[in-house]
C-alpha positions as CSV (number, residue, x, y, z in Angstrom):
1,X,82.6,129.7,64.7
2,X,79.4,129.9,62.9
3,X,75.7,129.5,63.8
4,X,73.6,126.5,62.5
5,X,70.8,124.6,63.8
6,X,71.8,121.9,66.4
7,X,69.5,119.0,65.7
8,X,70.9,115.5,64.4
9,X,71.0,115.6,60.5
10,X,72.7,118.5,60.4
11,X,75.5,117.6,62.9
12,X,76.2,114.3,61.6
13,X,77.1,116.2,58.0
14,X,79.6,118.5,59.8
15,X,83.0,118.2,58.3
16,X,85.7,116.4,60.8
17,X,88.9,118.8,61.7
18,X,92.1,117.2,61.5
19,X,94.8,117.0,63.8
20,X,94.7,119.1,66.8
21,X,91.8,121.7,65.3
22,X,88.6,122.3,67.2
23,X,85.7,123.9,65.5
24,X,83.1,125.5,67.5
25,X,79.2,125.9,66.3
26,X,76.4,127.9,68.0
27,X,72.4,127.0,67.6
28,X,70.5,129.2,65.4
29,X,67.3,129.2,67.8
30,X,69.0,129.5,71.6
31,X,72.0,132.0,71.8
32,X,74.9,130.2,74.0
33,X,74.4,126.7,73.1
34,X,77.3,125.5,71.2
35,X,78.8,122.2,70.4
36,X,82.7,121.7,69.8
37,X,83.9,119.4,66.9
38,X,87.3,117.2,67.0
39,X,88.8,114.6,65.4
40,X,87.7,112.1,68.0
41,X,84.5,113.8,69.4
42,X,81.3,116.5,69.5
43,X,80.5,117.7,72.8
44,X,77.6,119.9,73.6
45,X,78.2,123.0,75.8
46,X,76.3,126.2,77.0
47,X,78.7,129.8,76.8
48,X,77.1,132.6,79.0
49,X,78.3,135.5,81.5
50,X,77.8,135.4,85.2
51,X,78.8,138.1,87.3
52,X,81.1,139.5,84.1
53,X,82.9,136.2,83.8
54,X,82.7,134.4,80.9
55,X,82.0,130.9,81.7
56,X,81.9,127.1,79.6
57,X,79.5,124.0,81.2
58,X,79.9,121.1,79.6
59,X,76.9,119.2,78.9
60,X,78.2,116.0,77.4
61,X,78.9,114.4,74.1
62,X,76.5,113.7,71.6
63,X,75.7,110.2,70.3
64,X,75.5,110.0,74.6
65,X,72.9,112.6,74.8
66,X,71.1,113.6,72.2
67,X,70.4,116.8,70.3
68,X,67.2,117.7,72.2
69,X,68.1,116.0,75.6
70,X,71.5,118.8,75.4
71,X,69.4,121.5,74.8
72,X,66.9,120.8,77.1
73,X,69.9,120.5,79.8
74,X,71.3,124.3,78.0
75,X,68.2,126.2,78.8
76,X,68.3,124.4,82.3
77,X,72.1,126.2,82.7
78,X,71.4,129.1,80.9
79,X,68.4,130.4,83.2
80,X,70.9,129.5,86.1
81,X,73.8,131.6,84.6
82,X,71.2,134.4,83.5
83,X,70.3,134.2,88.0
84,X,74.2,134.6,88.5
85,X,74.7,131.0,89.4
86,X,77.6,129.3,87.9
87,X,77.1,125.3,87.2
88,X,80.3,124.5,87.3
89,X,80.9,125.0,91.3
90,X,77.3,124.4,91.9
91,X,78.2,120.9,90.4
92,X,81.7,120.6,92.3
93,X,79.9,121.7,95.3
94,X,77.6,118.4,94.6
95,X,80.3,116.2,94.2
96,X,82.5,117.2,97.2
97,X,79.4,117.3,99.5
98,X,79.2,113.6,99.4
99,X,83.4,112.9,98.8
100,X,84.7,111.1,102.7
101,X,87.9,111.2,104.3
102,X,89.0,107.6,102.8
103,X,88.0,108.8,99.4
104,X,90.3,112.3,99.9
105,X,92.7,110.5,101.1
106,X,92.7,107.8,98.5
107,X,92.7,111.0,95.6
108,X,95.0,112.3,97.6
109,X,97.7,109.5,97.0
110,X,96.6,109.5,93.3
111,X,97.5,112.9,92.8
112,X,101.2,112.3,94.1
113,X,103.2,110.0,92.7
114,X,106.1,110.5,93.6
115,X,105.0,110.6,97.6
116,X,106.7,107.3,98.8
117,X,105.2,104.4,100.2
118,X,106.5,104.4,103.5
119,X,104.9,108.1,104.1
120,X,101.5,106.8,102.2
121,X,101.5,103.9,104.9
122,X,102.1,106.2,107.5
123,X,99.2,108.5,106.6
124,X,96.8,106.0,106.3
125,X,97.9,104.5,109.5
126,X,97.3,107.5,111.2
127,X,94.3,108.1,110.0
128,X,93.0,104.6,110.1
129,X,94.4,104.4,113.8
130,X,93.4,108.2,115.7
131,X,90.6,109.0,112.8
132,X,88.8,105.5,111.9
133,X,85.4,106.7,112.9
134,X,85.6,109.9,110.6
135,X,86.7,107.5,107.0
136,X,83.6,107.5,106.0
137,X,82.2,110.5,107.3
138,X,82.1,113.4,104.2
139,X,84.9,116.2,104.4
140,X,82.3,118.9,105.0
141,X,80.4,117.5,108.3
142,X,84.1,117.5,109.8
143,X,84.2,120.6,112.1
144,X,86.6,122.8,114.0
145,X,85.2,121.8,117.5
146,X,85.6,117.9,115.8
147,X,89.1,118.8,115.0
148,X,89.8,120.7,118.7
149,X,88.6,117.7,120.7
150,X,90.3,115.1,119.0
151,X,93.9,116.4,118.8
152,X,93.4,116.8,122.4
153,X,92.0,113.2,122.8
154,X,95.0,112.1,120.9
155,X,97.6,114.1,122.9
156,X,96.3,113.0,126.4
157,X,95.8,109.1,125.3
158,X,99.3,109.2,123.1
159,X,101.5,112.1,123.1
160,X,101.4,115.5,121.8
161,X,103.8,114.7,118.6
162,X,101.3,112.0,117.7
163,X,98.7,114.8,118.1
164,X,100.0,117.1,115.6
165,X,101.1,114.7,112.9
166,X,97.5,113.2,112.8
167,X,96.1,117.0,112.3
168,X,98.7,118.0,109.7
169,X,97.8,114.2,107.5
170,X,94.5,115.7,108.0
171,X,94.6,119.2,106.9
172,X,97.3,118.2,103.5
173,X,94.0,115.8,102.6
174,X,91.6,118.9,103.1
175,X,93.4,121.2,101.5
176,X,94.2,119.3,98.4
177,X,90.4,118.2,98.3
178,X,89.6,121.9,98.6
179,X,91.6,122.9,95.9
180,X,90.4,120.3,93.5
181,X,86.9,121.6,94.1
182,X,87.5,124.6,93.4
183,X,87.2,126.3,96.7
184,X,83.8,124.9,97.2
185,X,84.7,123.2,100.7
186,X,84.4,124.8,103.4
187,X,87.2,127.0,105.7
188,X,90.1,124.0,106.8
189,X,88.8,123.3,109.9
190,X,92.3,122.6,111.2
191,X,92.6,126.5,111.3
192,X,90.9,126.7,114.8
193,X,94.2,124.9,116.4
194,X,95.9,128.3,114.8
195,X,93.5,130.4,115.9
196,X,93.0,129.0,119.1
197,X,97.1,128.5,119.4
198,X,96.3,124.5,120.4
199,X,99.3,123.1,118.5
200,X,101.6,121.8,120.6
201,X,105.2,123.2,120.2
202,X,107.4,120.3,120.3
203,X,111.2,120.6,120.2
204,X,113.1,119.0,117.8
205,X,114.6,115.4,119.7
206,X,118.4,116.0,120.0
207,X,119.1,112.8,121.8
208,X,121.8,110.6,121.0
209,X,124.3,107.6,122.4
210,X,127.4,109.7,124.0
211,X,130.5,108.1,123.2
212,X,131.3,106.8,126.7
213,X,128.2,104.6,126.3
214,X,128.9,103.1,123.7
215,X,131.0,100.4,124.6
216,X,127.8,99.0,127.2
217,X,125.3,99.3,124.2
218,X,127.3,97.6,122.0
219,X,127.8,94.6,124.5
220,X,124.0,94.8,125.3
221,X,123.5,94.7,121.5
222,X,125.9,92.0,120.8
223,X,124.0,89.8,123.8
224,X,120.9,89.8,122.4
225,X,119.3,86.7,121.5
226,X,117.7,87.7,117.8
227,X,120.9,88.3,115.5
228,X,118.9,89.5,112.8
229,X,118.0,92.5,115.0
230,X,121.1,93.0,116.2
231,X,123.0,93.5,113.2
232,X,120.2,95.9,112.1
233,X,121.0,97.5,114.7
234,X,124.9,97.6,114.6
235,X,124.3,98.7,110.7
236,X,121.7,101.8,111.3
237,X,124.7,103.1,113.5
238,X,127.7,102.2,111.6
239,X,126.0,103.5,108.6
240,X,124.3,106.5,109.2
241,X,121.7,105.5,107.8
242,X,117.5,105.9,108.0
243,X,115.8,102.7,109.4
244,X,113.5,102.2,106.2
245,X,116.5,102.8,104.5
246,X,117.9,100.0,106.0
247,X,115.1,97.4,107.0
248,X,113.9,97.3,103.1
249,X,117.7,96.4,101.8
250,X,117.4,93.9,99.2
251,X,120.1,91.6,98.3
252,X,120.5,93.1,94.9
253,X,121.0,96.2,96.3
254,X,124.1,95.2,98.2
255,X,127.9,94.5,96.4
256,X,130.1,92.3,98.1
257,X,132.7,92.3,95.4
258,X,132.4,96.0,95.1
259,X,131.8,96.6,99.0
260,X,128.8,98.7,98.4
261,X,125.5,99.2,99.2
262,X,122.6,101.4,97.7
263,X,119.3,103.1,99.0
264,X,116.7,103.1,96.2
265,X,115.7,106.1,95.1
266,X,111.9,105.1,96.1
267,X,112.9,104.6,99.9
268,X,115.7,107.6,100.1
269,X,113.9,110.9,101.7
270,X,114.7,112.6,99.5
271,X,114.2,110.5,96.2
272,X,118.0,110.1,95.2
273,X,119.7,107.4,94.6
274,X,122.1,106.6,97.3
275,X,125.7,104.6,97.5
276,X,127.8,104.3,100.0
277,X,131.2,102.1,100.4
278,X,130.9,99.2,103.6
279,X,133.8,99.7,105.9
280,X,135.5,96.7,107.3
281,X,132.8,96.7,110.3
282,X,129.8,96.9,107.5
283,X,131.0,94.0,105.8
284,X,131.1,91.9,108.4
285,X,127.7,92.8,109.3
286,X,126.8,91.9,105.6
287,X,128.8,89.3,105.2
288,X,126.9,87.5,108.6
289,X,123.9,88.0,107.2
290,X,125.0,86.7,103.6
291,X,125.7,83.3,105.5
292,X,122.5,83.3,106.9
293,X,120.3,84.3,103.8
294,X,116.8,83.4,103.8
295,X,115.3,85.3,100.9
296,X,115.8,88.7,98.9
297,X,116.0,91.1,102.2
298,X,118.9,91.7,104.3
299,X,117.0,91.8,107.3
300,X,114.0,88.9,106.7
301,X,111.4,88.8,109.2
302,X,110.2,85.7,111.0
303,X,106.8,84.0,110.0
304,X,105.0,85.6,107.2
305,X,106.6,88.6,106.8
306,X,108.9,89.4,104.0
307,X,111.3,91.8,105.9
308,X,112.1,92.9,108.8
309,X,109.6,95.9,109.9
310,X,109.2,98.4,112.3
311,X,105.7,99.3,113.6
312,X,105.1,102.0,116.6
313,X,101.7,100.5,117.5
314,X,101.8,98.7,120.7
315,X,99.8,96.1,119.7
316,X,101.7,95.4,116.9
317,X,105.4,95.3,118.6
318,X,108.3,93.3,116.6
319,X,111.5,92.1,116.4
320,X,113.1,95.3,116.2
321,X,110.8,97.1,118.5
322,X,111.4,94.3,121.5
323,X,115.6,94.8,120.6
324,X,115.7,98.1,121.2
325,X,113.5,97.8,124.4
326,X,115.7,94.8,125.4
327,X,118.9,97.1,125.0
328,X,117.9,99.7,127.1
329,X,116.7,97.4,129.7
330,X,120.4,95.5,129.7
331,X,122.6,98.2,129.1
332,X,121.1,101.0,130.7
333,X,121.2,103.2,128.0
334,X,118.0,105.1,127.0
335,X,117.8,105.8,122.9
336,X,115.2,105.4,119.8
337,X,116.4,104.2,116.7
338,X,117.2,108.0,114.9
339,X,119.1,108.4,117.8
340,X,122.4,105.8,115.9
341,X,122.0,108.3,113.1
342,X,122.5,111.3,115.0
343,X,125.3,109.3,116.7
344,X,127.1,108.3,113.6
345,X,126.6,112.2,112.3
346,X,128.0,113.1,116.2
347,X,131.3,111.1,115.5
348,X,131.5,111.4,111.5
349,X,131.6,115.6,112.2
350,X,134.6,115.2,114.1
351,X,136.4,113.0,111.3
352,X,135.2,114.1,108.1
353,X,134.4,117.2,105.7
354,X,131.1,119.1,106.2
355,X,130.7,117.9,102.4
356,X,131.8,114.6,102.9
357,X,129.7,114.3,105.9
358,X,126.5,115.7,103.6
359,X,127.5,113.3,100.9
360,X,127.5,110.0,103.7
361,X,123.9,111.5,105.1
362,X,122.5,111.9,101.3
363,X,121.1,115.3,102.9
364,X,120.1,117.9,99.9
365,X,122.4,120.7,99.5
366,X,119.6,123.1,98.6
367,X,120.7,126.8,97.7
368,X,124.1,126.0,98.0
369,X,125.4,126.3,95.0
370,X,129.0,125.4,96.0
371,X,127.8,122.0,96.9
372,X,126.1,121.3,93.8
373,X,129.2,121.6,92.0
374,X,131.1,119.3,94.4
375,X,131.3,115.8,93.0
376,X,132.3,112.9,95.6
377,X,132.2,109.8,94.2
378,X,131.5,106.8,96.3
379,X,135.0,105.4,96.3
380,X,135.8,108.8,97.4
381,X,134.2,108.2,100.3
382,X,135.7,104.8,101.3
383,X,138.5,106.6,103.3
384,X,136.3,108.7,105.4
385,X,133.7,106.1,106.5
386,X,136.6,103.7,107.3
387,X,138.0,106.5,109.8
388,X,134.3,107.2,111.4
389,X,134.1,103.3,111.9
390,X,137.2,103.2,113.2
391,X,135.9,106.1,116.1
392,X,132.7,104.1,116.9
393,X,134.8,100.9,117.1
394,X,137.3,102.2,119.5
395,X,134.3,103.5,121.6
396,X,132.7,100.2,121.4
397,X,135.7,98.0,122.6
398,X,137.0,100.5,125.5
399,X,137.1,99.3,128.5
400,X,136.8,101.1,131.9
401,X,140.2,101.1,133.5
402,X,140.5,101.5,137.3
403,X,144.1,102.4,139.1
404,X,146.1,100.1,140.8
405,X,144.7,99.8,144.6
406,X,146.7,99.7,147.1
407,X,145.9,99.7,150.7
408,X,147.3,101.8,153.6
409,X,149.5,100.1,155.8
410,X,148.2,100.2,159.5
C-alpha cells in the first residue's frame, strides 16, 4: 500500500500484479480514496470509518469512470461516511425500494438451484393465482394489514391449507430478498399472522383407502373409461409412489428386461436417485402402456400436452383430476391421490422391514446412523414388494360372501 497521486498518467504506468495479487494505492491529495490493481482490472474505492466500522464503497473501474469523475464521486461518499451514513446500505436500500414480488421471486429461484421444478411451478402458481395483483407491486409497500386480509380472503374463498401455503411462498421470497439487501427491508410482514396467532393450525391428512374398500375402488378404477388414468392410478398405489414421481415417467427411465423403474433425482423429494423392482402387477401396468406408447412418457396426455399432469385449479381440471372424481362418485369411496401412498405404506408395514419399507418410500434416514450403514439393493427388494402386491391384490379381488339362506319352514 502506498500513497501516489490518482490522476491518469500515473495510473496507466502502475506495474500489473500477477496471479492472484492485489495491490492497493491511496491518493496523495484526499485521504481514503484508493484504487485496487489486479491482473484483469483497477477499481476505484473510498476506505473510511462510520460508527467505528471500517467500511469499503466501491466506486467503479477506471477506463469506465475516470480519474476525476471517481474522485468527484469519493468526496461525495466520504462527507456521507464522515455524517455516519454508510453508502453501501443506503445504496441497497435504493435498489430494493424499487425490487417487486415477480422480481424476488424470480431471484429467488436463481439463488436455488437445486429447488426442483415442480416446487418452482407451484410457487409461482400460488403466487400468480392468490397474489397476481401484488407482482408488480415493490416488496416494501406490502404491509402486515395487506398480508392479514388476504390470508383470510384466501381461507374463506379456498381453504385454510391454501391460505398458509400462499403466506409461507410469500414470506421464503421476503426473507431471502431481506437478507440479500442486507437487512435494508423492512420487518417480514408475514410476522403479524404470528403475532396476531392467525395461522390456521391444520392437521396433518391421515386419510387413506381401508383394506375392505379396496376391492370396490379397484372395480370403479378398472371401469373407467380413460385407461391411461387408470393405470396411473393402479401404479401410484401399487408403487408407493409420489404422483410427480409417477406422472413425469419417461420411457428411458423404465426396464422391462430388468423389471425396473427409476425416479430421477430432479423429481424425487428428496433429490436421490430412486429404483425400485416392478412386481408382477407393475409390469402389467407397464407392459399395457408399452403396447399403447405414444411418445417418451408413460402416462402421455391427450392434445398438446406432453404428459400426463395434474393441476388443482378448477378451471384447469384433467384427465387425472376427472378419474379420481369419477372413482369416488362410482365406488363410493372418498380419497385424494396421497391417499394410495399412505395405503401402500398401510399394507407394506404389515409385510415388510421398517428398513425395507424406508428403502421402498425413498424416505431420508436422517440421524440414524444405523440406517446409513444399511445397504439394500434394489433386487433386494424384489421379494418384499412382490409380497405387499400380493396384499393389495388379494384385497382387490375379494369378494363379499353372504351365508347360505335358508328360509323357515311355516
Amino acid at each position: 500500500m502506498a500513497n501516489i497521486r490518482l490522476i491518469k498518467s500515473v495510473i496507466d504506468k502502475l506495474p500489473t500484479p500477477q496471479g492472484n495479487k492485489r495491490v492497493e494505492y491511496f491518493d496523495e491529495d484526499l485521504p481514503g480514496f484508493g484504487i485496487r490493481v489486479t491482473e484483469s482490472s483497477i477499481i476505484y474505492f473510498v476506505l473510511c470509518r462510520v460508527n467505528g466500522q471500517l467500511i469499503r464503497y466501491t466506486i467503479g473501474k477506471h477506463g469506465v469512470k475516470t480519474p476525476d469523475e471517481a474522485r468527484k464521486e469519493a468526496r461525495e461518499k466520504l462527507v456521507m461516511m464522515a455524517n455516519g451514513i454508510n453508502p453501501n446500505r443506503e445504496k441497497a436500500l435504493a435498489r430494493i425500494r424499487g425490487i417487486t414480488l415477480k422480481k424476488a421471486m424470480e431471484e429467488y429461484f436463481t439463488s436455488k438451484p437445486l429447488l426442483r421444478e415442480g416446487t418452482k411451478r407451484t410457487y409461482n402458481c400460488l403466487l400468480h393465482l392468490w397474489l397476481s395483483d401484488w407482482m408488480n407491486r415493490p416488496l416494501d409497500e406490502i404491509g402486515k394489514n395487506d398480508i392479514s386480509k388476504r390470508h383470510l380472503k384466501i381461507a374463506s374463498e379456498r381453504s385454510p391449507v391454501a391460505a398458509n401455503n400462499v403466506m409461507r411462498t410469500f414470506r421464503a421470497i421476503y426473507n431471502h430478498a431481506q437478507e440479500i439487501s442486507d437487512g435494508t427491508l423492512p420487518e417480514n410482514p408475514t410476522k403479524r399472522l404470528t403475532q396476531s396467532r392467525q395461522w390456521f393450525q391444520v392437521n396433518r391428512r391421515q386419510t387413506l383407502i381401508k383394506e375392505h374398500e379396496l376391492r370396490v375402488w379397484h372395480d370403479a378404477v378398472k371401469k373407467y373409461s380413460n385407461p391411461i388414468a387408470s393405470d396411473a392410478l393402479l401404479l401410484l398405489l401399487f408403487s408407493g409412489c409420489r404422483e410427480q414421481e409417477i406422472l413425469t415417467l419417461q420411457w428411458e427411465d423404465v426396464d422391462m428386461k430388468d423389471k425396473t423403474f427409476t425416479i430421477r433425482a430432479e423429481i424425487a423429494k428428496n433429490h436421490k436417485e430412486h429404483t425400485l423392482p416392478m412386481s408382477n402387477t407393475l409390469f402389467d401396468i407397464f407392459n399395457r402402456r408399452l403396447a399403447l406408447r405414444e411418445n417418451e412418457w408413460v402416462f402421455p396426455g391427450q392434445g398438446s400436452k406432453k404428459n400426463l399432469t395434474e393441476l388443482k385449479r378448477k378451471e384447469h381440471l384433467i384427465e387425472l383430476k376427472r378419474a379420481v372424481e369419477a372413482v369416488i362418485e362410482m365406488s363410493k369411496v372418498d380419497f385424494c391421490l396421497h391417499d394410495l401412498r399412505r395405503t401402500f405404506t398401510s399394507i407394506a408395514e404389515q409385510e415388510v422391514s421398517y428398513a425395507v419399507l424406508k428403502r421402498l418410500l425413498n424416505h431420508y434416514t436422517g440421524n440414524d446412523v444405523t440406517a446409513g450403514y444399511l445397504i439394500i439393493s434394489t433386487e433386494q427388494l424384489r421379494a418384499p414388494m412382490q409380497r405387499v402386491t400380493d396384499r393389495i391384490m388379494k384385497a382387490c379381488l375379494i369378494k363379499e360372501t353372504r351365508g347360505k339362506v335358508i328360509p323357515i319352514r311355516a
